[in-house]
C-alpha positions in Angstrom: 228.5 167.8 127.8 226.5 171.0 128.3 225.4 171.6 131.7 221.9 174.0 132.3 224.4 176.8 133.1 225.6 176.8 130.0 222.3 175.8 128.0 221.1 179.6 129.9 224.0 181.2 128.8 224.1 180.7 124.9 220.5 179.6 124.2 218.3 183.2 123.5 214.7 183.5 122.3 214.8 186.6 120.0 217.8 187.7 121.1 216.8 187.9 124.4 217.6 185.6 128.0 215.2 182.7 128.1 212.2 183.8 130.0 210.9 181.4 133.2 207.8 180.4 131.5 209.7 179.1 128.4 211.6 176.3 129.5 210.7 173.2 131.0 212.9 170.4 131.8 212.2 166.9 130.8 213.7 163.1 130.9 214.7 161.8 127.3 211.3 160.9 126.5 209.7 164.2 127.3 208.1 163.4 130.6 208.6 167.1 132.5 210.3 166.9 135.9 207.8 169.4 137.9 210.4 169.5 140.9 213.7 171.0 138.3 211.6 172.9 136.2 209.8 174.7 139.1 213.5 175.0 140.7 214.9 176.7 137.2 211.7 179.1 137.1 212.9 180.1 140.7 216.5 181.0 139.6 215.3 182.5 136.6 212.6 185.2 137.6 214.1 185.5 140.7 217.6 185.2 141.3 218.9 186.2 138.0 217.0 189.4 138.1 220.0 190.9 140.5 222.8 189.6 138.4 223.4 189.3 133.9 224.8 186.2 132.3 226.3 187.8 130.2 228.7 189.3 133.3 229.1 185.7 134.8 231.4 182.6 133.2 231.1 179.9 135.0 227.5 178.2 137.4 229.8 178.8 140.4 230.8 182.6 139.6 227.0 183.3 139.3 226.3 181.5 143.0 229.4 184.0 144.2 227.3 186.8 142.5 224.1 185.7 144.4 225.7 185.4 147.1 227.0 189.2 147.3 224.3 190.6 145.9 221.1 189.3 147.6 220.0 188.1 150.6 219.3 184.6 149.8 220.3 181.9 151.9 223.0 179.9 151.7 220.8 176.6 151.1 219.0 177.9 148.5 221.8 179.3 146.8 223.0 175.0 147.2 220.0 174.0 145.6 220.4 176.8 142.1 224.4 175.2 142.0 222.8 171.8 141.9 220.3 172.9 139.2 223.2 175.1 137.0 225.3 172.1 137.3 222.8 169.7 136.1 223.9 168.3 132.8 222.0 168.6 129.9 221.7 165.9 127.4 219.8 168.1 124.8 217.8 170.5 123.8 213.7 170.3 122.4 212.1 173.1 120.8 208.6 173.2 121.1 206.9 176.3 119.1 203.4 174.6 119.5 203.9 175.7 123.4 206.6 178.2 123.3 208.9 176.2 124.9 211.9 175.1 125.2 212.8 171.6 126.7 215.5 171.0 128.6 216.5 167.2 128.8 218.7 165.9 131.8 219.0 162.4 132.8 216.4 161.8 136.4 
């Protein structure tokens, strides 16, 4: 099972990192959880603009790179682990929004 790490890692929009405002994450029926999306957005414009996935292997590796490299606190750095380790069930492209869904189990 993928986690969203991973999901981040190897999924690219023309050949490029996913962008904050293109992925959403959702339950199995495509009801968007506001709370992990808004939480992924966070990691994704802002934590990730001091570190590249393409440098980092694991969800924890990248937390050990935030943690060097920016002043974040330790508790939000606890809440992106939580969101990197999330698993991921799937995956639903939407090109009628430009977005790609992210589907975990809460």
């Amino acid at each position: 099972m993928s986690t969203i790490f991973d999901v981040l890692k190897t999924v690219s929009v023309n050949h490029q990192e996913v962008e904050s405002h293109q992925v959403v994450v959702t339950n199995a029926q495509g009801k968007p959880n506001s709370l992990l999306t808004d939480l992924l957005r966070d990691l994704i414009d802002n934590a990730l603009l001091f570190v590249s996935l393409a440098d980092i292997n694991s969800a924890a590796n990248l937390i050990t790179q935030l943690k060097t490299h920016t002043p974040l606190p330790d508790d939000v750095l606890a809440e992106y682990g939580k969101i990197l380790s999330e698993p991921c069930d799937g995956l639903n492209f939407a090109p009628q929004k430009g977005q790609i869904e992210l589907i975990v189990r809460r």
